[in-house]
MIDO-405609 format. One record per residue (C-alpha): x, y, z. Coordinates in steps of 0.05 Angstrom, whole numbers, padded with zeros to 5 digits, always signed. Example, Ala and Ser with C-alpha at 12.3 -4.5 7.8 and 13.67 -1.06 7.14 Angstrom:
BEGIN
+00246-00090+00156+00273-00021+00143
This chain:
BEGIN
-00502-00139+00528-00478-00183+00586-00534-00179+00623-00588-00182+00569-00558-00247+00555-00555-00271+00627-00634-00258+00628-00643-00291+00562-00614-00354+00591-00651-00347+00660-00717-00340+00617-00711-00398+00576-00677-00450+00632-00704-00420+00693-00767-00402+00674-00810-00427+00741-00753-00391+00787-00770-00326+00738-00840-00337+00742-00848-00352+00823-00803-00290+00828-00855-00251+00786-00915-00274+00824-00873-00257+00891-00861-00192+00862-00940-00170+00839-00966-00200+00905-00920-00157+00953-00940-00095+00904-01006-00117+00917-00996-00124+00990-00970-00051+00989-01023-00020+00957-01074-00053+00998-01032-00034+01061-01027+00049+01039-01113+00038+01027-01119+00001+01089-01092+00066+01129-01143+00112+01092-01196+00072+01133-01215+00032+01074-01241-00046+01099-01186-00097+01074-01233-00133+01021-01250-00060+00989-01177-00046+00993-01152-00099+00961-01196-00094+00901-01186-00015+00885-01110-00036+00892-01117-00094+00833-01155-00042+00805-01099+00007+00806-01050-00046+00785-01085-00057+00731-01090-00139+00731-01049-00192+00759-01053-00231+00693-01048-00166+00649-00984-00146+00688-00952-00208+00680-00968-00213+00603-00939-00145+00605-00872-00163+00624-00864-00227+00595-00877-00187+00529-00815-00149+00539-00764-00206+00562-00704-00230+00523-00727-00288+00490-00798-00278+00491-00797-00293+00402-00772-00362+00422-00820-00368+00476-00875-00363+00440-00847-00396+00377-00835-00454+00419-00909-00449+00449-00945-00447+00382-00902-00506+00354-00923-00539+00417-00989-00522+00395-00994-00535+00321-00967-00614+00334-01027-00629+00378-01074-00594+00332-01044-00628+00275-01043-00700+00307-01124-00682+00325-01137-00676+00244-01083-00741+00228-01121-00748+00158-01109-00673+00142-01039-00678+00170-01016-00748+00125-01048-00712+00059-01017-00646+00069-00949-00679+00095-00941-00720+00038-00971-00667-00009-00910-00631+00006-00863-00666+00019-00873-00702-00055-00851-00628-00077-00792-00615-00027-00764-00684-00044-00763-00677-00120-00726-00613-00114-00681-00629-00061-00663-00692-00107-00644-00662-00161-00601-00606-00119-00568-00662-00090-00545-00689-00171-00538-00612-00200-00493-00585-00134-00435-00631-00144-00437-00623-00224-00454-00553-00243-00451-00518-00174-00406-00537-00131-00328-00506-00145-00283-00560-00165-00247-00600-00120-00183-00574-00128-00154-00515-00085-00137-00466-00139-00202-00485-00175-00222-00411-00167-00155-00390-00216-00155-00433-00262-00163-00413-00336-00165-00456-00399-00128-00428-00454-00152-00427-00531-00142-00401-00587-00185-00349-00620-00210-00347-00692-00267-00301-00711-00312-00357-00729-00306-00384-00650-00245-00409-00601-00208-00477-00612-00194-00509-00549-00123-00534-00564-00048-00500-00574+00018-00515-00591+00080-00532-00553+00104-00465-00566+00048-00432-00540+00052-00465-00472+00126-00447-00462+00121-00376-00487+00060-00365-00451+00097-00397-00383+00156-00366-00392+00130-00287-00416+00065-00283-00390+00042-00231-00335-00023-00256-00320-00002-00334-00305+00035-00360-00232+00036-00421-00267+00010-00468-00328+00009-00542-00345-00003-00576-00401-00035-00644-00422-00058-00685-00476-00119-00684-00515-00115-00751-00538-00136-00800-00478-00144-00865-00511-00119-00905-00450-00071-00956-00455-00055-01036-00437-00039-01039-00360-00011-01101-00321+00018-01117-00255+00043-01173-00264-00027-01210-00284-00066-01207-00351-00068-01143-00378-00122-01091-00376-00141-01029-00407-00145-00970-00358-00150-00891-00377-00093-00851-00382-00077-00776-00381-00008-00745-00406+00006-00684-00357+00069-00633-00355+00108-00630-00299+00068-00574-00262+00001-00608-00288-00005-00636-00200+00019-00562-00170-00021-00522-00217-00087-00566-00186-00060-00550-00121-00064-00627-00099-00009-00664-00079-00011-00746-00087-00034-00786-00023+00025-00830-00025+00096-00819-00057+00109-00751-00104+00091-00719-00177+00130-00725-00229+00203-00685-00226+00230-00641-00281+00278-00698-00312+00221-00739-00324+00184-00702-00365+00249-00704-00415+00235-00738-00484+00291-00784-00457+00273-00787-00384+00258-00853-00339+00186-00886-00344+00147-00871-00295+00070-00867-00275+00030-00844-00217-00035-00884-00203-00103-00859-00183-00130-00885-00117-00181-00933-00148-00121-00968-00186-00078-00972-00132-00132-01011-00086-00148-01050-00146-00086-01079-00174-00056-01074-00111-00100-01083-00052-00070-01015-00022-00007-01041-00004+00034-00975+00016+00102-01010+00003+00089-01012-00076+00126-00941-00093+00181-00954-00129+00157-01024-00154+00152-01035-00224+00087-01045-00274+00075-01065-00352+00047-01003-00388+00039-01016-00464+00092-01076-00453+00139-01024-00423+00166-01039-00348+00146-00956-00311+00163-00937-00239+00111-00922-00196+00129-00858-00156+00054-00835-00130-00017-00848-00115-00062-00793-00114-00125-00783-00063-00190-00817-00060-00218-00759-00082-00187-00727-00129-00219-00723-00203-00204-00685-00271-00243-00688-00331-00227-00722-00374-00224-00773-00319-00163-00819-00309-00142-00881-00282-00058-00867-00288-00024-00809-00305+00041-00812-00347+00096-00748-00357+00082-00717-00415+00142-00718-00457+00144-00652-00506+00196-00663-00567+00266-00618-00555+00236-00574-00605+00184-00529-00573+00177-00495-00630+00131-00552-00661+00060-00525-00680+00024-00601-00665-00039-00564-00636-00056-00627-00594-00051-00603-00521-00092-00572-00479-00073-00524-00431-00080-00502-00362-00068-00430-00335-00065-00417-00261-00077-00340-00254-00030-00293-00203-00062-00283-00134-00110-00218-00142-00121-00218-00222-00186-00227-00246-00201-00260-00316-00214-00189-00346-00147-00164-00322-00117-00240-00342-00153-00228-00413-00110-00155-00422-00051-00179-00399-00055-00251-00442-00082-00200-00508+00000-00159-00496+00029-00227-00494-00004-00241-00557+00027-00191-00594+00093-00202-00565+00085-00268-00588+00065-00255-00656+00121-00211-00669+00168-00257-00652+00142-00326-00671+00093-00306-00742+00107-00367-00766+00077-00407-00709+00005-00382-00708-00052-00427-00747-00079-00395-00808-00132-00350-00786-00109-00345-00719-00125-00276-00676-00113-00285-00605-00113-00332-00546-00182-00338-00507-00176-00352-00434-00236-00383-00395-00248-00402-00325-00238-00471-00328-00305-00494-00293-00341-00459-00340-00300-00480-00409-00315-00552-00381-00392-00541-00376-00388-00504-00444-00353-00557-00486-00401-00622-00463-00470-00604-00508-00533-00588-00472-00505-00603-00403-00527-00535-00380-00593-00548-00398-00610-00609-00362-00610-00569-00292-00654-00516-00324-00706-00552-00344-00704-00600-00285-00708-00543-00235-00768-00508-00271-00797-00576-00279-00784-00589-00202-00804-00518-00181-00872-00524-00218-00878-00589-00171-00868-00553-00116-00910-00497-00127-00970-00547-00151-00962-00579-00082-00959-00516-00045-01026-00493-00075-01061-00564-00052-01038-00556+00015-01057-00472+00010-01124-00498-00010-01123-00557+00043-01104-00494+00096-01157-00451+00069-01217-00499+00080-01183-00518+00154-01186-00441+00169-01258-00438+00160-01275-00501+00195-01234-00463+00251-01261-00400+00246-01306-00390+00310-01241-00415+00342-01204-00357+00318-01262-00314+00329-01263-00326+00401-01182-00319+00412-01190-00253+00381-01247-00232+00420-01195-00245+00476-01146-00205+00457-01105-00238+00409-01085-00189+00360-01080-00195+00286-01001-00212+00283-01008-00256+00337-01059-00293+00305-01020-00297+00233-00955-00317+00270-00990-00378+00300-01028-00394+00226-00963-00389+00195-00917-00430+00253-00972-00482+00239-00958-00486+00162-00883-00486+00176-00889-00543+00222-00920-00585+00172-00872-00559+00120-00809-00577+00161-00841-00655+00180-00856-00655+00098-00778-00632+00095-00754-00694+00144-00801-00740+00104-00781-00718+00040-00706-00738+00061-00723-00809+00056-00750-00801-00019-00689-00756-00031-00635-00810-00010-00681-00857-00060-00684-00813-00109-00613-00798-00114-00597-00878-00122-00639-00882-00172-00614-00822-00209-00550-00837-00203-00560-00901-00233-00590-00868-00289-00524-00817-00293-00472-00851-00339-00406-00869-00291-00370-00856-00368-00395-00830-00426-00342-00846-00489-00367-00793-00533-00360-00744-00485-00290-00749-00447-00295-00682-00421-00368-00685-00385-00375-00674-00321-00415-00739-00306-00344-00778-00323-00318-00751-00266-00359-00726-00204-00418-00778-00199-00383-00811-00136-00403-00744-00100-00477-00747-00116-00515-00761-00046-00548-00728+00014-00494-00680+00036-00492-00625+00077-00511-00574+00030-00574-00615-00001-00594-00617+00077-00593-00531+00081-00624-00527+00016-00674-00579+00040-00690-00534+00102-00693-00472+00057-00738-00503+00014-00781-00532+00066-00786-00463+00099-00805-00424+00039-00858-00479+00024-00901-00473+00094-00896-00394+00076-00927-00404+00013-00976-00450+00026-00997-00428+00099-00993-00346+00079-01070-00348+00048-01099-00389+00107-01052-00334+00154-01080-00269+00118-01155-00307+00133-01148-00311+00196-01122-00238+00210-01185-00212+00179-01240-00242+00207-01307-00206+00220-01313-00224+00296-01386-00216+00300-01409-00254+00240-01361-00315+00255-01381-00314+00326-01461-00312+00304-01453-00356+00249-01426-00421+00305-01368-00430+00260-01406-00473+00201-01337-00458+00164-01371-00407+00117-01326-00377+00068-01330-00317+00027-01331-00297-00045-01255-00281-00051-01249-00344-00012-01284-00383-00072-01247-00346-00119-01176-00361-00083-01195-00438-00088-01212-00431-00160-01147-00388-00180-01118-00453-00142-01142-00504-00191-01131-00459-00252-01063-00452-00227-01045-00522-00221-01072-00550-00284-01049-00491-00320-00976-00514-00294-00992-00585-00301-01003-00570-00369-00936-00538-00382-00894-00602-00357-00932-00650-00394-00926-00616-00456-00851-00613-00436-00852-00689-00427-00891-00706-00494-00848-00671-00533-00782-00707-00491-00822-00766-00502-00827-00759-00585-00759-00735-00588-00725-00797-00557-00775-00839-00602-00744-00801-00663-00681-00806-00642-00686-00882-00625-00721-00892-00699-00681-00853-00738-00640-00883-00784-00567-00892-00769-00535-00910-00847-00527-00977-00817-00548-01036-00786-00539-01044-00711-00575-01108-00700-00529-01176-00695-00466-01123-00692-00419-01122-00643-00365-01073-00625-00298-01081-00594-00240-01032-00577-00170-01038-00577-00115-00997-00555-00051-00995-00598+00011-00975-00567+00041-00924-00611+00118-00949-00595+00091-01011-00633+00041-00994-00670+00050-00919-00696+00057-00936-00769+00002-00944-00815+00036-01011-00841+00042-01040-00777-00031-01022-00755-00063-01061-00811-00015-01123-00798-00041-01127-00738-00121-01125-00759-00105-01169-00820-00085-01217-00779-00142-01203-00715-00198-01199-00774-00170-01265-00804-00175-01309-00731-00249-01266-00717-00281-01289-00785-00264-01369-00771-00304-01358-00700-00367-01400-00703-00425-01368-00716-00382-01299-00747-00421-01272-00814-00364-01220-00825-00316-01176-00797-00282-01099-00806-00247-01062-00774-00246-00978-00765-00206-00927-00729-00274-00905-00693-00338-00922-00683-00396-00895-00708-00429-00845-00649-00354-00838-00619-00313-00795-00619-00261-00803-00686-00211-00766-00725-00233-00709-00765-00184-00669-00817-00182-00619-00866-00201-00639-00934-00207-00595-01002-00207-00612-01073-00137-00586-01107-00178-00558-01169-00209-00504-01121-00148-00500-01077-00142-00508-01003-00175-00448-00972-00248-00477-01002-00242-00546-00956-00277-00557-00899-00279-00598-00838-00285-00675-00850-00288-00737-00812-00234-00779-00833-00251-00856-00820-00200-00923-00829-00229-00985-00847-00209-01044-00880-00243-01079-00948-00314-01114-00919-00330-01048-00863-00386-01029-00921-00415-01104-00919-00406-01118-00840-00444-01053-00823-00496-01066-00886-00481-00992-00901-00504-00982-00977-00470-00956-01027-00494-00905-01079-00452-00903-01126-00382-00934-01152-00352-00983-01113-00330-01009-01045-00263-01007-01018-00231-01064-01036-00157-01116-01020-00123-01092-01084-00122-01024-01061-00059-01036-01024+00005-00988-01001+00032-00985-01070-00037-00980-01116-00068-00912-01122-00095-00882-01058-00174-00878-01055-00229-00867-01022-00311-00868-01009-00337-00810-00998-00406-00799-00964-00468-00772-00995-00454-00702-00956-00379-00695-00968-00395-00716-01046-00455-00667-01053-00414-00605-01017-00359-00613-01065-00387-00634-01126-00464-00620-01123-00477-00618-01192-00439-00676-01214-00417-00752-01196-00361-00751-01153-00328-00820-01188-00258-00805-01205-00251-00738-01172-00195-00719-01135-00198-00697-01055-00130-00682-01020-00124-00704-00939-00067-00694-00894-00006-00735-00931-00037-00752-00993-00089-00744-01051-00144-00781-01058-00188-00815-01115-00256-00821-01098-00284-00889-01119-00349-00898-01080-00408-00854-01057-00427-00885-00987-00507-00869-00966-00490-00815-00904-00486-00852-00834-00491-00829-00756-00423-00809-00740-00419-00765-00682-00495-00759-00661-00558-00786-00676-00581-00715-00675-00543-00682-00714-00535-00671-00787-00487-00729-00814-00424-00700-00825-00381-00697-00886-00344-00757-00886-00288-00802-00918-00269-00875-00922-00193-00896-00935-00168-00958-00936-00128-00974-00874-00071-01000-00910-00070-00941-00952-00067-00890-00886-00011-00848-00891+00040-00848-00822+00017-00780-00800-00055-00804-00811-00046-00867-00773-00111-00872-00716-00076-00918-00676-00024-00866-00654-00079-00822-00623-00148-00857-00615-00166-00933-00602-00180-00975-00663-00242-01012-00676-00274-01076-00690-00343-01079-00720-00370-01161-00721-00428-01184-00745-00453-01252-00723-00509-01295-00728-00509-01320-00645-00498-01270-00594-00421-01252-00589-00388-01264-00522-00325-01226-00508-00275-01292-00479-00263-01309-00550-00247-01245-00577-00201-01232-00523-00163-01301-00535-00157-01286-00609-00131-01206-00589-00080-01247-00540-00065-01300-00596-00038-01242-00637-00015-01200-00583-00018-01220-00518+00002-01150-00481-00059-01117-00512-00128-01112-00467-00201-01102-00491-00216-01035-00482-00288-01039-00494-00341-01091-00523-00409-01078-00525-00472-01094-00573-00477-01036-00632-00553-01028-00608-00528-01006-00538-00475-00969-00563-00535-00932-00606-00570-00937-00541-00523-00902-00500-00518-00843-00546-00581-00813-00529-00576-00835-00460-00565-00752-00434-00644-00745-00474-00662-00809-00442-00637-00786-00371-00686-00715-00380-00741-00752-00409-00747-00805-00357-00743-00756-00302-00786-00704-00334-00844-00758-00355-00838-00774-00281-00849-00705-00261-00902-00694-00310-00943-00759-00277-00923-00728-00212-00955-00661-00227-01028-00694-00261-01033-00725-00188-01018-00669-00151-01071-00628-00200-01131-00687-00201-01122-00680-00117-01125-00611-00116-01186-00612-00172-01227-00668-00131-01205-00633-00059-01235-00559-00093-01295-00589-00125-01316-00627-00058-01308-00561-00016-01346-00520-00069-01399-00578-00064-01396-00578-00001-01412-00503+00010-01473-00505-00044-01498-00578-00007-01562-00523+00015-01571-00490-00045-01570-00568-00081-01619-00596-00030-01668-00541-00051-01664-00556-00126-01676-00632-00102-01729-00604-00072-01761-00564-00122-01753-00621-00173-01693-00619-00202-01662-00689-00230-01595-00726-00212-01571-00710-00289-01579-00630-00268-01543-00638-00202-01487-00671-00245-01486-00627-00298-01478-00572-00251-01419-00600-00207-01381-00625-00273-01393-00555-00302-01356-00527-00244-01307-00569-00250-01291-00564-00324-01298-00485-00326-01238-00494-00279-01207-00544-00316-01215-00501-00380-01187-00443-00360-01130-00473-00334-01119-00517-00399-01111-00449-00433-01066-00415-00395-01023-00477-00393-01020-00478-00471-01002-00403-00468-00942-00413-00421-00920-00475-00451-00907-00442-00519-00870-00394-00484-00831-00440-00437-00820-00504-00484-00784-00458-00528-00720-00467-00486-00721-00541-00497-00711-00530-00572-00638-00551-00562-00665-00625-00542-00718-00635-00593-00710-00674-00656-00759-00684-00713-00816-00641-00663-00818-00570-00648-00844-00526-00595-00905-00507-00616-00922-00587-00636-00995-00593-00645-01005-00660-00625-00959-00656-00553-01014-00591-00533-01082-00629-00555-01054-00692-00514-01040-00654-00453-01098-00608-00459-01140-00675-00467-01099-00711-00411-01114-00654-00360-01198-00645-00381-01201-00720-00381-01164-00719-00306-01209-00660-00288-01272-00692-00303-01242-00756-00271-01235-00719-00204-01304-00681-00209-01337-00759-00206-01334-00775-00138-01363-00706-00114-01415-00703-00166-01441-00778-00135-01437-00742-00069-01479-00690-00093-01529-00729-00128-01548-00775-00065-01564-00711-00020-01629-00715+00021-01658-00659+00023-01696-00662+00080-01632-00683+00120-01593-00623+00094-01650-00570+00106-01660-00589+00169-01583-00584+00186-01586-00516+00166
């Protein structure tokens, strides 16, 4: 092994000492034999030939052993790359087409690996990412994603499968933050003491939080993320242990945690998460975190967690929700990607859409390839004739292809690094409805790292094998004597033909499939934008506050302070009215159980439960159906009512008015007073949910919105609505409180459907994309075939046939082509749009109108691409072309 790898070094860095060495070698074996001849009597010229006779070939004995050196592959690799850049910078026109041809298709995916890796496929950034488990509990309709107090310290304390387990909260309003300035609103995240070791991160500066902290009476203090610290502090080092305001209330810093580091749902401060003294509390409003034992799978986790469930039955009956069967553990990358809607999705049908891209490009530079093999045929011919074999030859066809793959590949890098800007900028940095999305949290990552450069490579390499394997295979089976008779016109063959034409078919067939794909994106987020929301967003504003529950956790207290924000608001210039609501429309609110006490509890259901003061109904210009709006005399000590929406009204009473019925809520019973026409209140795309108005002042304490979720401001104004003033009157009332978020209702609306927007932009893009790649690869086909029949055309000039004939008979080519590609695009995209089904909205698969456009698109493109040829065609001589032939 040694030594083959001390001649593998001497062959590739000494080569002339191994070659001179060689020659010295043959010519004294030459000498020899001429020598032993010699002394047979033989003359020295006759000698010397019958001995290079013998030998067989100076030349032939040298190719002979260079074939069996170490390193002879990379020799020759080297040689024929050496070879394929100065062919390729002799055809410069062939080389820019094909390059960018390519590299058009190995940029688009290697874009969109570089946003899906750090998302969807890349492990999480934490080093026991591979053990942890999200625990939930199990019903038989599906798994709830939330669990007790009880449940975390049985489950810590009992449990065979777990090393460890944290817990944290699920509400993460964020809260009023100051360092000694004004105060702002930043994101916060309640974690138990092991929330940091269970991660398996430790913070950059100070320590986590200790056991006595974590105490319902135990020392304020907060540990800030890295992007805090350098903003509010300017990365000073010396600020542990300093002091800053957090809902008005002085906390110890004791940590700052990495540049890096991320959990969704993202974070801007983390506070100990203080648990009452009694555990035993079934408040199913934490999430938990298991971190599995070294060695245990999630199967073997599962059985072990299913024991522990029965254990914990037994002992603790009373504890368990109604309905209740077991706990449900899931790996917690996975849970995360399952909870956010549709995000799985978006890399499937970007990487088909991408992957069609890059096979429509690798078919335009196969076809490219195919008509540069027969322009070089009587090349070929002649290396073969010389001994070339057949490998040899396909090897060099195929380094050729790679070579202008891999430059396609450094190319495309540019476009990726552009691409990835510009998609990131389309990527929401925060998306309020969806706290738990991956976007929230891992868009920093997003760029040109090392793994988008191997999958680049890979990508790149694959390409030149698809593309350059046809022209290869060509090239391997040539007929020696015809191409050597023939002068190497650049004839081609039937199959030939018919490989160009399954080409073209191809790419408009695939073509087809993405722009159907992209119409029906296209009509969706047109629906979507259109539909109608139950309100009106124009000349509406929305602003967020959030409410400290140490001083605002009553229901009482939460109005005083909106009575009294809503009051200053309405005098504003320009103000038409003003309301206020414990969630937005399109956000994420409070939803309850609800059930009529005539049918009894177990025939409820699932409501949203919104708080809103007398006026919401007339500052969002929601309309009412029937009954009346909510209104100031329904106060703390009148009786409690409510507006119901059309759904919640026509579930429970469908045959009847729902005036003066009863509906029973979480701390109190309700009189329904108002039918409300059903609004948007989760997504624009959904079904609106059941839903039911209270009046805030009527909320009861357990009820309260402010102690979990930020309260709202809805303001409708005549002048656009700036946020300085709203902020002075917030800080007129109370000046610790910050702005969490104010923003037009339209781009709130906006940014609902921005995940649709996101697919459909890049998609359409993709879609335009492909109908280039397809009208090049239609107009390069169509000249070649033109090209080939320029004889057989200049004898129908000849024999009188007209310019309309010649045209007619070049666009029939081309639209028989076009055709038959048209309808095997329809047939795959019925099968293929079927999987966006999950996206569409008010259009579906099989919509008529998205395959007659793209079929028409595609002809009209086809046709489009047949012109130039057909011209060519039409202004043949024919004298000039028979006599060339």
């Amino acid at each position: 092994m040694r030594k083959r790898i001390l001649s593998l070094f001497r062959n590739l860095f000494r080569k002339s000492a191994v070659e001179q060495a060689l020659d010295d070698e043959l010519r004294s074996s030459v000498e020899l034999l001429t020598q032993e001849k010699m002394a047979r009597g033989l003359p020295r010229s006759v000698a010397q030939r019958q001995a290079l006779i013998e030998l067989g070939g100076v030349e032939q004995v040298k190719e002979g052993v260079r074939a069996v050196r170490a390193g002879r592959i990379l020799e020759d690799f080297g040689r024929d790359v050496r070879f394929a850049f100065r062919t390729l910078a002799k055809s410069s026109g062939f080389t820019i087409v094909a390059v960018l041809t390519l590299a058009l298709g190995i940029g688009a995916n290697a874009a969109i690996f570089s946003v899906v890796d750090p998302m969807l496929l890349r492990p999480l950034p934490y080093p026991n990412a591979g053990r942890l488990v999200q625990v939930s509990r199990r019903y038989r309709q599906g798994d709830i994603p939330s669990v007790s107090p009880i449940v975390f310290e049985y489950w810590k304390a009992h449990s065979r499968a777990f090393a460890d387990a944290a817990l944290y909260d699920l509400v993460n309003a964020g809260i009023n933050f100051s360092a000694g300035s004004q105060p702002q609103y930043v994101t916060d995240l309640r974690v138990s003491q092991d929330f940091f070791r269970v991660l398996g991160v430790r913070p950059f500066l100070g320590r986590d939080f200790l056991p006595g902290e974590c105490r319902p009476n135990g020392p304020p203090v907060a540990i800030l993320s890295y992007g805090l610290w350098q903003s509010a502090f300017a990365g000073n080092r010396r600020i542990l242990g300093g002091s800053i305001q957090i809902n008005g209330v002085p906390h110890t810093i004791v940590g700052v945690m990495p540049r890096d580091f991320a959990f969704s749902p993202s974070a801007e401060l983390w506070l100990p998460l203080r648990l009452a003294a009694n555990t035993q509390s079934t408040d199913f409003s934490y999430l938990m975190l298991g971190l599995l034992k070294p060695g245990i799978d999630i199967r073997q986790a599962q059985a072990k967690t299913n024991v522990t469930f029965g254990q914990f039955h037994r002992e603790f009956p009373q504890a368990l929700d109604y309905g209740q069967i077991g706990v449900k553990l899931t790996p917690y990358q996975k849970w995360l990607l399952a909870i956010v809607p549709g995000i799985q999705m978006i890399p499937r049908v970007l990487f088909g859409a991408v992957v069609l891209i890059l096979v429509i490009a690798c078919f335009n530079v196969a076809s490219l390839l195919l008509v540069r093999a027969a322009a070089r045929e009587k090349e070929v011919a002649l290396r073969a004739a010389l001994g070339a074999s057949r490998g040899r030859l396909i090897w060099q066809s195929l380094t050729e292809s790679a070579t202008l793959s891999l430059v396609a590949g450094m190319a495309s890098l540019l476009a990726v690094y552009g691409g990835v800007r510009a998609l990131g900028g389309l990527i929401p940095s925060s998306i309020p409805s969806m706290p738990f999305s991956p976007f929230t949290s891992f868009t920093h990552e997003i760029g040109v790292s090392v793994p988008v450069l191997g999958f680049t490579i890979v990508v790149a390499s694959l390409a030149g094998i698809l593309a350059g394997l046809p022209a290869a295979l060509r090239c391997g089976n040539l007929d020696l004597n015809r191409s050597l008779k023939e002068g190497g016109r650049g004839t081609a063959g039937g199959v030939h033909l018919r490989l160009h034409g399954l080409f073209v078919v191809s790419e408009v067939a695939l073509s087809v499939v993405l722009l159907v794909g992209a119409t029906l994106l296209i009509r969706t987020l047109i629906d979507l934008t259109s539909a109608p929301l139950g309100f009106d967003a124009h000349h509406l504003s929305a602003v967020e506050v959030s409410l400290p529950p140490g001083r605002y956790g009553t229901a009482a207290e939460t109005w005083s302070f909106e009575r009294r924000v809503l009051r200053r608001i309405r005098a504003l210039p320009g103000v038409s009215a003003a309301a206020s609501v414990s969630a937005l429309p399109l956000a994420m609110g409070m939803n309850t159980y609800a059930y009529v006490p005539s049918l009894g509890r177990y025939h409820g259901l699932q409501v949203e439960y919104r708080a809103v003061s007398p006026g919401y109904f007339r500052t969002m210009k929601a309309p009412l159906l029937a009954g009346r709006k909510l209104e100031e005399s329904d106060s703390p000590r009148s009786t409690p009512v409510a507006v119901a929406n059309q759904a919640l009204a026509s579930y429970f009473w469908p045959r009847k008015s729902a005036i003066g019925e009863q509906l029973h809520v979480p701390g109190s019973t309700l009189t329904v007073v108002g039918v409300a026409a059903n609004s948007k209140e989760s997504e624009i795309g959904e079904t609106p949910d059941p839903t039911v108005f209270v009046p805030q002042s009527q909320v009861p304490d357990e009820m309260n919105a402010s102690g979990g979720f930020l309260t709202a401001l809805v303001i409708r104004s005549q002048t656009p609505l700036h946020e300085a003033p709203i902020a002075r009157v917030i800080a007129e009332v109370d000046p610790e409180l910050a702005i969490a978020r104010f923003e037009p209702m339209e781009r709130v609306v906006a940014n609902s459907v921005r995940p649709q927007r996101l697919v459909t932009i890049v998609l359409g893009l993709f879609a335009a994309l492909a109908l280039l790649l397809a009208s090049v690869g239609v107009y390069g086909v169509i000249s070649y075939l033109a090209a080939l029949r320029m004889h057989e055309i200049s004898i129908r000039v000849a024999l009188g046939a007209q310019r309309a004939d010649i045209r007619r008979l070049v666009f029939g080519q081309g639209l028989s082509l076009a055709l038959l590609g048209v309808g095997a695009g329809i047939v795959g995209a019925l099968g293929l749009t079927r999987f966006l089904s999950s996206w569409l909205y008010g259009v579906q698969p099989t919509d008529t109108f998205a395959l007659a456009s793209a079929s028409i698109v595609l002809i009209a493109v086809a046709l489009l691409a047949c012109f130039v040829p057909a011209r060519r065609a039409m202004r043949v001589d024919p004298n000039v072309a028979l006599r060339q032939e």
